[in-house]
N, C-alpha and C positions, 0 to 999 in steps of 0.2 A: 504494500500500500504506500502510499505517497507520503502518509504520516509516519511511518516508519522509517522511511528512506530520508526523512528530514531531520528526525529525531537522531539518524545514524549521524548525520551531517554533522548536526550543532557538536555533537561527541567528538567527533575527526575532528571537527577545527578547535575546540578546547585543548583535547591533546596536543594538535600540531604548535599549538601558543607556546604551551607548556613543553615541547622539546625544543622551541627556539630559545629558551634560558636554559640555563645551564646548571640549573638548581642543584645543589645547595651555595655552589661555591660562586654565581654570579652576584648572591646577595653579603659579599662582603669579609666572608672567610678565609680562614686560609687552609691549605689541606693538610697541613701538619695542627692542627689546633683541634684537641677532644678527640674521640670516637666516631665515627660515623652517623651512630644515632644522632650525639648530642649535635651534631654539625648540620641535620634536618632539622629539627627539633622548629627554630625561626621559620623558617619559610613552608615546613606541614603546616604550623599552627595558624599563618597567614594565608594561607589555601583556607583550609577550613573555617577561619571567621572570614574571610572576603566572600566564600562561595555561598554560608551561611546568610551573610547581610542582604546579599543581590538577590538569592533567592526570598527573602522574605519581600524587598521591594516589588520585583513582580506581581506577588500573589495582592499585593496589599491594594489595587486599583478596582473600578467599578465595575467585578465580571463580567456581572450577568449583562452589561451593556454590549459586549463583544459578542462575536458570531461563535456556535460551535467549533468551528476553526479554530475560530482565536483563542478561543477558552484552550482550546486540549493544548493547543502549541505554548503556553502562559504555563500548564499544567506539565508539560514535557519539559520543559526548560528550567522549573523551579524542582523538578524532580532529577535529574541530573546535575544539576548543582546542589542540593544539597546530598544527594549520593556523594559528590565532590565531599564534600564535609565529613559526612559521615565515614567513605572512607578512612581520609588522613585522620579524623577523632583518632581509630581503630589503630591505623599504624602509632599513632605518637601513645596511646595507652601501653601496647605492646611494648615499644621500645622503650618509655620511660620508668616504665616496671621496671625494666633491668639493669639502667642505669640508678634505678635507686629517686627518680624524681617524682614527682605529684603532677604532670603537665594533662592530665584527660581525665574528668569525671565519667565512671562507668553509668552515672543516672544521665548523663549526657548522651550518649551513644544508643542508649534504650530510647530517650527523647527523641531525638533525630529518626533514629530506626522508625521509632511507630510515624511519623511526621511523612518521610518517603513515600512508607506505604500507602496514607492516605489521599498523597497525590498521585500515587500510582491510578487507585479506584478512581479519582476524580479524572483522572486521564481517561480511564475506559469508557468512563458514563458519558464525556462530553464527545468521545469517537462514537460511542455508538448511535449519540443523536444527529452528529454528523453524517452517519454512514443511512442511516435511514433517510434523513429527507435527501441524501443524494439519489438514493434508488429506490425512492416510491413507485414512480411510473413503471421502470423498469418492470419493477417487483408484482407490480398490478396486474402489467400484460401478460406475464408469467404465470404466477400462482392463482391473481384472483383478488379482485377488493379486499374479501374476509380474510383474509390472513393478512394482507396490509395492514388492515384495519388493526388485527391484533398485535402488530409492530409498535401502530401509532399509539397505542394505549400502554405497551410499557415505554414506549418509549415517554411520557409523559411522566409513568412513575417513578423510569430512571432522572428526568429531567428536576423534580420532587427529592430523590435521594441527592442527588448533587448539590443542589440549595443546602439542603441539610448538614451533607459531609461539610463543605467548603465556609459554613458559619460554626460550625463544630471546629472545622481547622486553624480557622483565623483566630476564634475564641481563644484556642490552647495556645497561639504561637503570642496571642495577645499577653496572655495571663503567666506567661514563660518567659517573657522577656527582659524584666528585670533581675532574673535567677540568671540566665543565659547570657549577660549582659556581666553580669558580678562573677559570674564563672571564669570567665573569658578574661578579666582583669585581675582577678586572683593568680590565672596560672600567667600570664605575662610577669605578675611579680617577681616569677619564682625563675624568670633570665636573669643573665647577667646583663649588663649592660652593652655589653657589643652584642650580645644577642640580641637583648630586644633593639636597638638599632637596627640589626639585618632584619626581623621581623616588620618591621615599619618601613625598611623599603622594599620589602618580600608584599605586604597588605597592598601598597599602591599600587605596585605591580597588577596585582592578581585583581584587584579592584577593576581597577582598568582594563585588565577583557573581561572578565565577566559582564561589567557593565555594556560593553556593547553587544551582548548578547542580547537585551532587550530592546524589541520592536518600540519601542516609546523613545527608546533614547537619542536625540540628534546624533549620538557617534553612530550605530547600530548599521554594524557591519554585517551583511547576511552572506550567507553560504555560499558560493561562486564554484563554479567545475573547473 
């Protein structure tokens, strides 16, 4: 489907962003200084709050004013960036374990995790009221009104569960915010100072494509073959 083949898209080019730095070591280090870990440590933690932020921006605008479309594509984007997050959460939990540090809340990672998923669903429900009013007619000439008809009718309910999930979603990222917010500046304490330096220009970095990911933004660079 064409939504999938964009959703692959938006993927490919965040990656390809991300293998034009040379992370860790463009943000300021040097390669004899720490371990491995500790030497990601900046630039995961700036992935994951930049991808974090911009994912929330998107969701935060007047959906239900946008088409089916726009919805799922809003919905695919904030769910890929914060997979983005949740990721690195996962790697700097791991690694900082072993280094002995405190740098990822595991109620952070269960947060995110469940967050994902329900823009996964919000993704389905707004494809599949897409995928219906594209192939009504089609679907008519084929099977018959009565089975349209019985498309058009969930599809209404899925239209009903999506309201639903998406003020359930906002609610939580609403009422999260300030924990997520304090989280996030707790474990920045816990750099050193030339790390949190590489952090800070690791964030503007990663701010900066993420942000033109979004259709709203005058940067907003789309997909190109």
């Amino acid at each position: 489907m064409k939504y999938q083949k964009n959703k692959t898209g938006m993927i490919d080019k965040v990656k390809r962003s991300f293998l034009r730095m040379t992370s860790p070591f463009e943000f300021g280090t040097s390669r004899r200084s720490g371990s491995l870990a500790s030497i990601n440590f900046p630039p995961e933690m700036a992935q994951r709050d930049a991808a974090y932020t911009c994912a929330l921006k998107l969701l935060r605008v007047n959906i239900f004013s946008r088409t089916d479309e726009e919805r799922r594509n809003i919905y695919s984007l904030a769910e890929m960036l914060i997979g983005i997050s949740l990721e690195k959460a996962n790697c700097i939990h791991r690694a900082a374990r072993n280094e002995r540090r405190n740098l990822e809340y595991p109620e952070m990672i269960k947060f995110i995790s469940l967050v994902r998923n329900l823009l996964g669903t919000l993704g389905d429900l707004a494809d599949y009221q897409h995928y219906i009013d594209q192939s009504e007619d089609d679907m008519a000439a084929f099977f018959g009104s009565k089975v349209v008809s019985n498309f058009k009718i969930s599809d209404g309910t899925f239209s009903n569960s999506e309201i639903g999930i998406y003020n359930l979603l906002i609610g939580m990222l609403d009422d999260a915010e300030s924990t997520v917010l304090s989280s996030q500046a707790q474990t920045r304490k816990l750099l050193t100072k030339t790390e949190l330096e590489r952090y800070e220009k690791a964030y503007a970095a990663y701010l900066a494509i993420f942000e033109k990911l979004d259709p709203d933004n005058p940067r907003f660079a789309p997909e190109t073959c």
